[in-house]
Each structure stands twice: as structure tokens, then as C-alpha cells.
ZATI-697790 format. One record per residue (C-alpha): y, x, z; residue in one letter. Coordinates in steps of 0.05 Angstrom, whole numbers, plus 5000, padded with zeros to 4 digits. Example, Ala and Ser with C-alpha at 12.3 -4.5 7.8 and 13.67 -1.06 7.14 Angstrom:
BEGIN
491052465156A
497952735143S
# end
This chain:
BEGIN
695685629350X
701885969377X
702685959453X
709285889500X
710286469534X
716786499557X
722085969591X
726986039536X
724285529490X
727785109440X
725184339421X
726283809368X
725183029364X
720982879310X
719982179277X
712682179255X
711581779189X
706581349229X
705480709262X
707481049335X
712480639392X
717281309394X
720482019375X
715082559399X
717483319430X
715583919397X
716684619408X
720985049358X
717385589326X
719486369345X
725486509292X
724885829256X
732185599233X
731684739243X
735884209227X
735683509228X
732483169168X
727683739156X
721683499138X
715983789176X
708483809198X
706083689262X
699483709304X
699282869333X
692182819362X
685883069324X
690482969259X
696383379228X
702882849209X
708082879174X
714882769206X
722082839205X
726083249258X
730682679280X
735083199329X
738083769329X
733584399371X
736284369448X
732984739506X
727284539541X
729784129600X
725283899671X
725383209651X
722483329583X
714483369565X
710683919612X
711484619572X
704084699570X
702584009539X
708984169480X
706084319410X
709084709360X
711384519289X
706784749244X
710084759176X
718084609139X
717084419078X
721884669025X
724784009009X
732583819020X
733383539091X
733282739087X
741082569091X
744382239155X
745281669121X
738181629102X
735881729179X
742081179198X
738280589138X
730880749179X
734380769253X
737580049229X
731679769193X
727279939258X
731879639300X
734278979258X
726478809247X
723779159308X
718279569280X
717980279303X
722980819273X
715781189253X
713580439215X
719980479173X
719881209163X
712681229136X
715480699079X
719881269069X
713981789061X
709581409027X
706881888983X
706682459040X
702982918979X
711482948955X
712683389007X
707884008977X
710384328919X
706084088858X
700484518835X
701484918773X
697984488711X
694084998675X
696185058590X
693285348531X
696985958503X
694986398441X
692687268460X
693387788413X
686887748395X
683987308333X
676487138332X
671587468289X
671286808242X
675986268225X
673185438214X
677884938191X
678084708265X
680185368290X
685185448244X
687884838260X
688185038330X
692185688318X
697485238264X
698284788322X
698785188383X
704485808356X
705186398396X
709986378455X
707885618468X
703385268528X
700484618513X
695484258553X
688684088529X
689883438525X
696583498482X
693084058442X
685583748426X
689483108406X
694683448360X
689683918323X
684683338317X
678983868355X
674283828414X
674584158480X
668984468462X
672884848413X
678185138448X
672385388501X
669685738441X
675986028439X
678286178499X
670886558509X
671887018451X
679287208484X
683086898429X
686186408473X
687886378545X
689185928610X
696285988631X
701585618686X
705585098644X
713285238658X
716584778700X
720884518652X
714984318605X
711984018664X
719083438672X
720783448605X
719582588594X
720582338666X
727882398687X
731482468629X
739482398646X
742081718621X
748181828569X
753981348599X
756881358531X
750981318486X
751780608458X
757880228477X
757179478479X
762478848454X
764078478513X
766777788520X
773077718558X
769477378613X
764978038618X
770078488608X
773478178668X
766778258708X
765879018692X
773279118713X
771978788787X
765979098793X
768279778777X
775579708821X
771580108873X
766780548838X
771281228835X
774781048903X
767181078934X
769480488981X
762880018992X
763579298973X
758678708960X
759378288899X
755777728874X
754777678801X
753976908793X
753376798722X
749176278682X
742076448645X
744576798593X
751176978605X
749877768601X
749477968669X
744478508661X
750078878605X
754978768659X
752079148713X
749879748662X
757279858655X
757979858721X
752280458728X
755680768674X
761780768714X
757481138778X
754281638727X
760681878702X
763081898772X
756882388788X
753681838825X
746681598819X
743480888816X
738080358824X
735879728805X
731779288846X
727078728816X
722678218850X
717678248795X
713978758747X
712978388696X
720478418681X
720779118680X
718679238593X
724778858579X
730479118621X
727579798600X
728279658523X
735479428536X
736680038586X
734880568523X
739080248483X
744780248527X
743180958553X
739281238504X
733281458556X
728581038601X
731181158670X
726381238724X
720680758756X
717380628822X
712780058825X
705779878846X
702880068774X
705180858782X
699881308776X
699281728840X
701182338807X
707181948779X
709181688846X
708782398876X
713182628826X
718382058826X
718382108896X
720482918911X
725682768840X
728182328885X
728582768950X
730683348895X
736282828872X
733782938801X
733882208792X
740181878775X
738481138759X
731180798775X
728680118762X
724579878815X
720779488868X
723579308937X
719579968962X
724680378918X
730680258965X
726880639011X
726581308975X
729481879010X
736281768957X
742082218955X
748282068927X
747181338916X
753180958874X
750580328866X
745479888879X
743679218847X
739178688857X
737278268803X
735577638815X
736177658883X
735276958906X
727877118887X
722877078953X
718977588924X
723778078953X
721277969024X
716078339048X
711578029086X
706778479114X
707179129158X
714179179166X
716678549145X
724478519110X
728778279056X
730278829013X
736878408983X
739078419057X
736879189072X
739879339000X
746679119026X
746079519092X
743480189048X
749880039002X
755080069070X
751480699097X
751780989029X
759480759012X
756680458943X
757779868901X
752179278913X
751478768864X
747178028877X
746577858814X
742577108793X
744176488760X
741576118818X
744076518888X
740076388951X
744876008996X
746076599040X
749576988979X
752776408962X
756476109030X
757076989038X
761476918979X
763976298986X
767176489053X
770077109021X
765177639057X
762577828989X
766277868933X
764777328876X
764877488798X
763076898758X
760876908684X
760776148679X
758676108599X
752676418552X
754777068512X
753976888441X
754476108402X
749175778444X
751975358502X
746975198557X
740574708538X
740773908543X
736973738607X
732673028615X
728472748657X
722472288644X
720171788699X
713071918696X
713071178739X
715070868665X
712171388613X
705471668647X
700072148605X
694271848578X
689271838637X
685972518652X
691872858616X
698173108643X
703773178588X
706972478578X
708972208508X
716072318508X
714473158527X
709073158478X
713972858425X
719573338447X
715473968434X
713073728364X
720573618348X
721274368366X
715374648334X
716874278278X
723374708279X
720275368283X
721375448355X
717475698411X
716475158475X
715375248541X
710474938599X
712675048674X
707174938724X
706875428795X
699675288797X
694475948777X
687675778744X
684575098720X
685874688780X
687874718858X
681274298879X
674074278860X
669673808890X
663273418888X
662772768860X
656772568891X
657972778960X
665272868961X
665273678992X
671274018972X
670174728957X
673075169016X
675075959027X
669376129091X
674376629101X
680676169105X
683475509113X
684875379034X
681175058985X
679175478938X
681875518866X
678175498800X
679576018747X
674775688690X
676476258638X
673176758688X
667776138714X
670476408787X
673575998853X
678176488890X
681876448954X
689176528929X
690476749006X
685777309014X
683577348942X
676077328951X
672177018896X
665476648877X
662576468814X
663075708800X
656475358829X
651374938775X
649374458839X
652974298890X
653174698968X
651974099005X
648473578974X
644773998913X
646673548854X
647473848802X
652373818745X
656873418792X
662273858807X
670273528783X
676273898779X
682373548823X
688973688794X
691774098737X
692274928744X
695975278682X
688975388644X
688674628651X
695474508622X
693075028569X
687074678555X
689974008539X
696074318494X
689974678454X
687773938443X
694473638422X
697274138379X
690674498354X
694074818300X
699175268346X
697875888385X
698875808453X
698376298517X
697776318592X
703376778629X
701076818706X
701477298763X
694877348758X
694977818691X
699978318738X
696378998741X
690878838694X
690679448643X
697279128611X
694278478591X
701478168620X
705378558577X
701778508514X
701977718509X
709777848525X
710878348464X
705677658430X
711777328450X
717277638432X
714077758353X
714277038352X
705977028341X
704776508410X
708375728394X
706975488462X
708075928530X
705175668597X
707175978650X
707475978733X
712976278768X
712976838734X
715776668668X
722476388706X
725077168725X
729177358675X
725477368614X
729677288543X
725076928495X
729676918425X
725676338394X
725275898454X
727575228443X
724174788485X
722174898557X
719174278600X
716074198664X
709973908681X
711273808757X
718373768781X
716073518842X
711174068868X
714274398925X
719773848947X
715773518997X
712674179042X
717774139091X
720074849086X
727375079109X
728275249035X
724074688994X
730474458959X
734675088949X
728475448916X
725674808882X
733374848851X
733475468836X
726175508802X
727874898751X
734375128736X
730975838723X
725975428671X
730075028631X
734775648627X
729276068589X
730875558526X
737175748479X
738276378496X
740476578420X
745376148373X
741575478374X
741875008436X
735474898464X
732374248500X
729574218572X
724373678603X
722873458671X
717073098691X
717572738760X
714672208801X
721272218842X
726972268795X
731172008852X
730672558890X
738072908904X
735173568875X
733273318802X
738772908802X
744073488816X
740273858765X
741273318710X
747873278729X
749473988720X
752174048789X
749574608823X
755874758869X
756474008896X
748674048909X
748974858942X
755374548988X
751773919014X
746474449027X
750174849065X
753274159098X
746274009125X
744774679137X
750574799182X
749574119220X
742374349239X
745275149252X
739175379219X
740475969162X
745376129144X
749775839202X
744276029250X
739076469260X
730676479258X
725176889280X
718776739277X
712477069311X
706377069290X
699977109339X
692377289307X
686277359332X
677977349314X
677276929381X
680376259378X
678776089449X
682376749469X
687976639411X
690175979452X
689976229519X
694276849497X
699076359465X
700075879532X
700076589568X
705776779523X
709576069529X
710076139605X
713476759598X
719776499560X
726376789584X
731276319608X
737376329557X
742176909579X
749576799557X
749877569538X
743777429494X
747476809463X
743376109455X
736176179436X
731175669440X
722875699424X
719975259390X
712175299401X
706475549405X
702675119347X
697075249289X
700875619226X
699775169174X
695575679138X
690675679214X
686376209196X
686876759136X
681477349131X
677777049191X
682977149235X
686276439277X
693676419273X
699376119317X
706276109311X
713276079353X
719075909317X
725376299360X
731875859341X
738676209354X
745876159342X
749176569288X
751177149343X
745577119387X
742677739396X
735577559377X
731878169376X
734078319448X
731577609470X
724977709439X
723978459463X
725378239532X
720777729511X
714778149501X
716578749550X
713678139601X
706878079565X
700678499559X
697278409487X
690278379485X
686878939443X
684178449391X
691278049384X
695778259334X
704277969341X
707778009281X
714977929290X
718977639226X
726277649229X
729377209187X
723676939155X
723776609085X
715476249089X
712775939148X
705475919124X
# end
């Protein structure tokens, strides 16, 4: 390890991609040339970490770290330094959700393997030299593999239908030999360069109009926020690729930001015929060698547009043009663990550090987007009608009060008859129901136990395809019992309420004669199984779809004619901030999927409550009178977006010790501060959800007006309070579930 010898030394902040409270000193190697944004390794302990030099070098100075206890910087890698605007989007994440800068750095790094150059992949290349004797296998080889090429053994054994074993043979006699693949064999199908002109596409008026606000700012490189509000089926998603073809001829680059995988086959379809090339990916379902090399394209700026996950916005991106966010009411853009944000909120910040063109784009905007635009601090483009002959689907409700199922069923008459009309037609139709496997509740009928997570406080859920019960909050699973836990009956075990598989099972006995299939977020990540009953789909070989969330994100079914909904009602009465706005936004979402070509398609809602203001705006087709009043009682309550909310988490094995921490906590409340604006704390009390993964949970609710300065109230807050070893606080800023 080098040694300080002399007085005259140089140091650097570094921001270690770790889970550390600050920047950490280190000493500048002897003729090293640093910069900030170099990426670099550093000694941190017992381990080596990566890290980014946050400063520029300075001299050593008295009040800094004792020269003897400085460390030097072990290795720069050969990457481009991450931009200032890069270390500006982690400095203002760390700060907004108050995790550490090293937290929202290492989302950042994530694939800290990027940083190395990869290793050379080893080909197959022919010698001068032929082998003493020729089979029809060899010969194969040598009509396959032509001098001057390198082919992998992979690539070659499956071309020239022969074993491994072969080209051994081969390779042993000296007729073929091991070689580095070249580089540009090794990138050839990964970043291709999307062609902005490649297929040009017949806009409507109304679009045409949208492209030309959304590319008023492209050239001038001026940031601005839009909100593409524009009905299911209105062609949003060919707007905004005009609007990256714009940034690509401009020499800019581009991403797109879903909430879900499972949309990801279809954009990509529509993006290579638009483009002519499938732009990049980064999602949970890379490979790691994929990631690694998506990742240092990125840092390389080889990548110039990339569909991805929230995680994507944190690449280390140069040259960024635009950003979009599609569907970006959707919840499943918050993260919720580790560091917890909203990447539609972070992807607005990234677009103002990066002077680039955002675009919100849904059918159904959160309320935040909406009032944002509404009060002129985004900029709203509407497309207000469906691109092509079909307008937007007649929408019903039936009052399951007057026309209930049959009893142990749970599709009423007037659904059942509305789907047979469709199928009759030659349509597809399709069943809404947020609730995974065969039923939300097993229990005993002799003895009444309900069966329970011992991990959690949540019943658990059976899957009856798989003849499991899994926790849907910290997914452990057991097979389904043959006698009951408690009492030891057996055979006595009834399912309470219908799952999807349920719904699934009674359509199979209604219309026996029609394919039907299950789309849930359970099939995400499992070998494909998701996408392959979506390309079922979209052949037109599956008549009925039943779906959970999932299948209302921006999926275009072209047969569709019918959608319905089992349960309107599920999720209006859990008293969450956003019950309405996302119960809205979820039906609206369904009965959107049906139409989508030149016929108009039906929609059905089944509700106990067809009172209620939500399914009554949504019958009345009035979603800007329902988003205002709202906003109306939103406003007279100053909670989001007219005020703000933090909540914090507390968790702990010991429940005894969880509660006293908690009071502990409580007493310590700051008295309001008018520099720190009015804040007020509500709690501490049980999280609904009391205890996931064997760990207790309470929860303080931290209410604020819209300029407070929340994070400051709540790190003064803490500063006051020593946190037991075993207690974890998780701070949520703006949160979006209260479980």
C-alpha cells in the first residue's frame, strides 16, 4: 500500500456507492490526474468500494482527517467521468428523500462489474492447417466457419448442426483455433442506432398538433414538462416517438419509463416499426451480463433511446433529450423499499437538470399531474378522441342489489349475457378482478380458523392451480393442508371470496366451449409464461381474458369487445388518501382495453354501491368534474397535492421495545418553527399491515403545508433521538400506500 511521506499531499471527496451517512477523504495518488466524476476504487474497511470523486483534489488542510489515518485511491477506471448533472440528480434525490448521497449513488452503480472493461469472449477461427481426414461434420464446420471469421461455439455448433466435441477434435489436431472476438462482433445486436426516418406514420390532426407542442422545445434544448392527456386509444405512444425522433435528429438521446414489464413486448414491436431497431432495455429480467453491458453503453453514451423500469432513470445518462413516462399515474412507479421515490417525480427533476423535454403521458393522470397542468405549471396536450373509426366503449352498470349471480358464483346474468352477445360476434371479452389466485381467504368450516401468514399479519392466499397458500406480503408459501391446523378435520377447508383462478374457474363452466386465460402479476418473471399467453392473445387463440391489475397498463387487444368488471367496489372503502383517484383511474383503464380497432366495444360494471360518486362519474363520462371535486376536497383537507405528507416508518423483532421506542420518539416532537412552515404529527399507531417478515411496525404520519420544509422538520426530528440497533426508520416522502 503506498505510504505518505511528504506534507505536500493532494485529497479528493469520494461518494462511496454504499449505504454510508457521508463523503469519505482520500489521498491522491503520486502523478494521478483527478477530476470530479471519475469513477474510482477505494479501500472502506476490510472491503474495496467503489465510488465517485465528488470534488475536485485540494491540499491537505489541519482540519481534515489525520494524514496517517488518509487512504489512497486505489484504482480510475477508464470510464467517462459521471456528468455534473448526473452528480446534481443524486445530490437532489439524497436530499429530497433523505437517504445518504452513497444510498442514491449505489442505485446509480448498481452493476459495479460496469466499471471493468469486459473480458475478451473467446471465438472459433479457422488455421492454415486442414486435418488429416474430412467427415460430413467437419466439413460442415469448415463451410460454416470461412477464413477471416470468429464465431462463438455456441453460434458455430448451432449453425453447422455439430457437437462441441467436434470442434475439440479440431481445434486438437491445429485445424482450428481459440481467438478474442472483435469488439464490434461482441455489440453488434444490443444498441443498434434507431433510424428517425425509417417509417413515417399518418397522423390525425389532433396528433399532429401534439407532436408540434411537444417538439416547440426539442432543438432549443429549453426543459419543459408536458402532460400528454389523451384517451385509451388515442395514439399517445406514436406521439411521443415523434417526439424522440425529434431528440435523435437533434443528436440527443432518450428513454422511456414504464411501471410494468409486462408492457414492454408490445411497445417494442411498435418501436421497430417506427425505428426499424429495438432500442435498448433495463429491467429486472436482464441477464447480468446484459445489465453490465447496458449499463457502461450507457456511461459510454452508446445508448440513444432505452425502454425501461424506474431504475433506468438512474443510469449514469449523457446527453439526455427526453424523457417520458408512460402511464405515469401508475403507483408502481414508487419505490418502496431502500430508497424510497417516485420516479414520475425524480423523472421531472432529471429532465430540468438535463434541459430535456418530459412527457406524463396516461389516459387517467394522477391528480398531481393533473391540478400541475391545470394550474399551468406543466404544459397540457390533449388528444381528446380514439385514432381510427372506433369512438370510446358504451359503459353500464349493473346493481348487483337487483341482478345478483347465482349463489356461489360471481358473474351476474346481465354480464354473463353481455359476453355471449360478444363472443357470439367473434370478439374477445374481458374479466377485471385485482385479486391473485383462487381466493383471498381459506378457512375451516368446522372450527372457523382462518388460514394466517406466521410471518405476517395477512391471511394467506390460495393459488389452487399450484395447490399453495402464499403470503402476498412476504411471499412465503405452503402447500394447501388435507385437515385442518387447528381442529384436524379433515376435508373441511372453504374458500372465502373469489381470486382470478376463481373467476376463471366459473367462466370455464359457463362458456365451456371458449378458451379462456389468467393474466396476473404473478406469471411476471416466470421463463416468459406472461408473454406467451399475450402473443395467445393477440393471435386471437384465448375468447375470454382474466386479468388483475396488470392487464389495465396499456395493453392493445385488437379483438376486444367486451371488458367487464367483477368488483367495482374493491378498493373504495380502504380509506386511503387515493382510494377514489386510483379506483377511477383503474376502471377507466379496464373498460378502455375494449374497442380499440374500428368496432365500438361494450364495458360492464358490477357494484354493490352504484351510488357511489366514483362509478357514477365514470358512467357519466365525466372525469374532469370528478378529478376537480377531487382536488376541491383535497384542497379543503391541504393534503396532496395542496399539502404535503411524510410518513415514517418504525420496525422492530421486539414489540415491547418497538412501543417504547415509538413513545420515546413522540416526546421528542419539535414544536412547529415558522422558518420550517406548519407541520403537524399525527401518531405513533400500528401500520395497518402490524407486522411483515416478523418484524412489528408503527407509523407517524408528518402533515405539512405545501411550503413547509419537511425534510428539515423531520431531520431535526431525528438528530434528537438515538435508534436502537435492532430498530430500523424508514422515512417516505410523499408517500402513495400507507400499509
Amino acid at each position: 500500500m503506498q505510504r505518505i511521506e511528504n506534507d505536500d499531499i493532494q485529497i479528493v471527496a469520494v461518494c462511496l456507492a454504499a449505504l454510508v451517512p457521508k463523503l469519505f477523504h482520500y489521498a491522491v495518488p503520486q502523478g494521478a490526474a483527478l477530476a470530479p466524476g471519475q469513477f474510482v476504487l477505494v479501500p472502506f474497511g476490510k472491503k474495496k468500494l467503489p465510488g465517485v470523486i465528488w470534488e475536485a483534489p485540494r491540499p491537505w488542510q489541519e482540519n481534515d482527517p489525520p494524514k496517517d489515518k488518509l487512504k489512497f485511491i486505489e484504482q480510475i477506471y477508464d470510464l467517462p467521468p459521471l456528468s455534473e448533472e448526473n452528480r446534481q440528480f443524486v445530490d437532489w434525490v439524497s436530499s429530497y428523500v433523505m437517504s445518504p448521497q452513497g444510498a442514491v449513488l449505489k442505485l446509480l452503480l448498481s452493476v459495479p462489474d460496469a466499471l471493468s472493461p469486459e473480458k475478451p469472449v473467446m471465438g472459433w477461427q479457422v488455421s492454415d492447417k486442414r486435418p488429416p481426414r474430412l467427415t460430413e461434420a467437419r466439413r460442415r464446420v469448415f463451410a460454416t466457419l470461412l477464413p477471416g471469421m470468429a464465431m462463438r461455439t455456441k453460434t458455430l455448433t448451432e449453425a453447422a448442426s455439430v457437437s462441441a466435441a467436434t470442434l475439440a477434435s479440431l481445434e486438437k489436431e491445429g485445424a482450428l483455433i481459440k481467438a478474442e472476438m472483435p469488439p464490434e462482433l461482441m455489440e453488434e445486436t444490443l444498441f443498434d442506432v434507431p433510424d428517425p426516418a425509417h417509417s413515417r406514420v399518418q397522423f390525425s390532426d389532433e396528433q399532429a398538433e401534439a407532436v408540434r407542442q411537444l417538439t416547440d422545445k426539442i432543438d432549443t434544448r429549453g426543459f419543459q414538462c408536458h402532460l400528454l392527456d389523451g384517451v385509451t386509444g388515442s395514439g399517445k405512444t406514436e406521439v411521443f416517438f415523434e417526439v424522440i425522433a425529434a431528440a435523435l435528429t437533434n443528436g440527443k438521446s432518450a428513454i422511456v419509463l414504464l411501471p410494468e414489464i409486462a408492457l414492454t413486448e408490445q411497445l417494442l414491436a411498435r418501436f421497430v416499426e417506427r425505428f426499424g431497431c429495438r432500442p435498448a432495455l433495463w429491467h429486472s429480467g436482464l441477464t447480468p451480463s446484459e445489465r453490465r453491458r447496458t449499463w457502461r453503453a450507457v456511461a459510454e453514451g452508446k445508448v440513444k433511446v432505452m425502454v425501461a423500469a424506474r431504475s433506468g432513470l438512474f443510469l449514469p445518462w449523457q446527453n439526455l433529450g427526453v424523457i417520458v413516462v408512460d402511464e405515469e399515474h401508475d403507483p408502481g412507479f414508487k419505490q418502496e423499499e431502500g430508497v424510497i421515490y417516485n420516479a414520475r417525480d425524480m423523472a421531472v427533476v432529471r429532465g430540468r437538470l438535463a434541459d430535456a423535454t418530459v412527457i406524463l403521458s396516461s389516459a387517467t393522470p394522477s391528480l398531481e399531474s393533473y391540478v400541475n397542468a391545470r394550474d399551468e405549471r406543466y404544459h397540457l396536450v390533449k388528444l381528446p378522441s380514439r385514432h381510427g373509426a372506433a369512438g370510446m366503449p358504451d359503459l353500464s352498470m349493473i346493481d348487483m342489489r337487483l341482478d345478483p349471480p347465482a349463489r356461489g358464483q360471481w358473474l351476474s346474468p346481465a354480464m354473463v349475457s353481455a359476453m355471449q352477445d360478444a363472443l357470439d360476434l367473434g370478439q374477445q371479452t374481458l374479466l377485471f378482478l385485482n385479486r391473485r389466485g383462487y381466493a383471498p381467504l381459506t378457512l375451516c368450516r368446522n372450527c372457523g380458523h382462518r388460514y394466517a401468514c406466521s410471518d405476517c399479519d395477512a391471511w394467506l392466499v390460495e393459488h389452487r392451480r399450484k395447490n399453495l397458500m402464499a403470503c402476498h406480503q412476504c411471499g412465503s408459501v405452503r402447500n394447501v393442508p388435507d385437515t385442518c391446523e387447528e381442529c384436524g378435520e379433515a376435508d373441511c377447508l372453504t374458500a372465502c371470496g373469489p381470486g382470478v383462478e376463481r373467476v376463471l374457474e366459473e367462466v370455464g363452466h359457463v362458456f365451456p366451449d371458449k378458451k379462456a386465460a389468467v393474466l396476473s402479476s404473478d406469471m411476471v418473471g416466470q421463463s416468459g409464461e406472461l408473454q406467451s399467453q399475450l402473443n395467445l392473445i393477440q393471435s386471437g387463440e384465448i375468447d375470454i381474458i382474466i386479468g388483475t391489475q396488470i392487464i389495465a397498463k396499456g395493453h392493445h387487444f385488437p379483438a376486444l369487445g367486451f371488458a367487464g368488471v367483477v368488483d367495482a367496489d374493491l378498493g373504495l372503502g380502504n380509506g386511503d388518501l387515493r382510494a377514489a383517484e386510483r379506483t377511477y383511474q383503474t376502471l377507466l383503464q379496464v373498460s378502455g382495453r375494449a374497442g380499440r380497432e374500428s368496432a365500438k366495444g361494450t364495458a360492464m360494471l358490477q357494484s354493490y354501491m352504484p351510488d357511489h360518486p366514483v362509478l357514477q362519474a365514470l358512467i357519466a363520462g365525466e372525469r374532469d368534474i370528478f378529478l376537480e371535486r377531487e382536488a376541491e376536497m383535497r384542497a379543503q383537507s391541504s393534503m396532496p397535492p395542496f399539502g404535503r405528507l411524510a410518513g415514517l416508518v418504525l420496525s422492530g423483532p421486539d414489540l415491547a421495545a418497538l412501543n417504547q421506542f415509538s413513545r420515546d420518539l413522540a416526546a421528542l416532537i419539535p414544536a412547529s418553527e415558522p422558518a420550517l412552515g406548519e407541520v403537524r404529527v399525527l401518531g405513533p399507531a400500528p401500520a395497518p399491515i402490524a407486522r411483515i417478515r416478523n418484524r412489528y411496525r408503527m407509523r407517524f404520519l408528518v402533515k405539512a403545508g405545501k411550503q413547509a420544509k419537511i425534510q428539515r422538520f423531520i431531520a431535526h426530528w431525528l438528530a434528537k433521538a438515538k435508534i436502537p440497533s435492532q430498530i430500523r426508520v424508514a422515512i417516505d416522502i410523499d408517500p402513495y400506500s400507507f400499509f
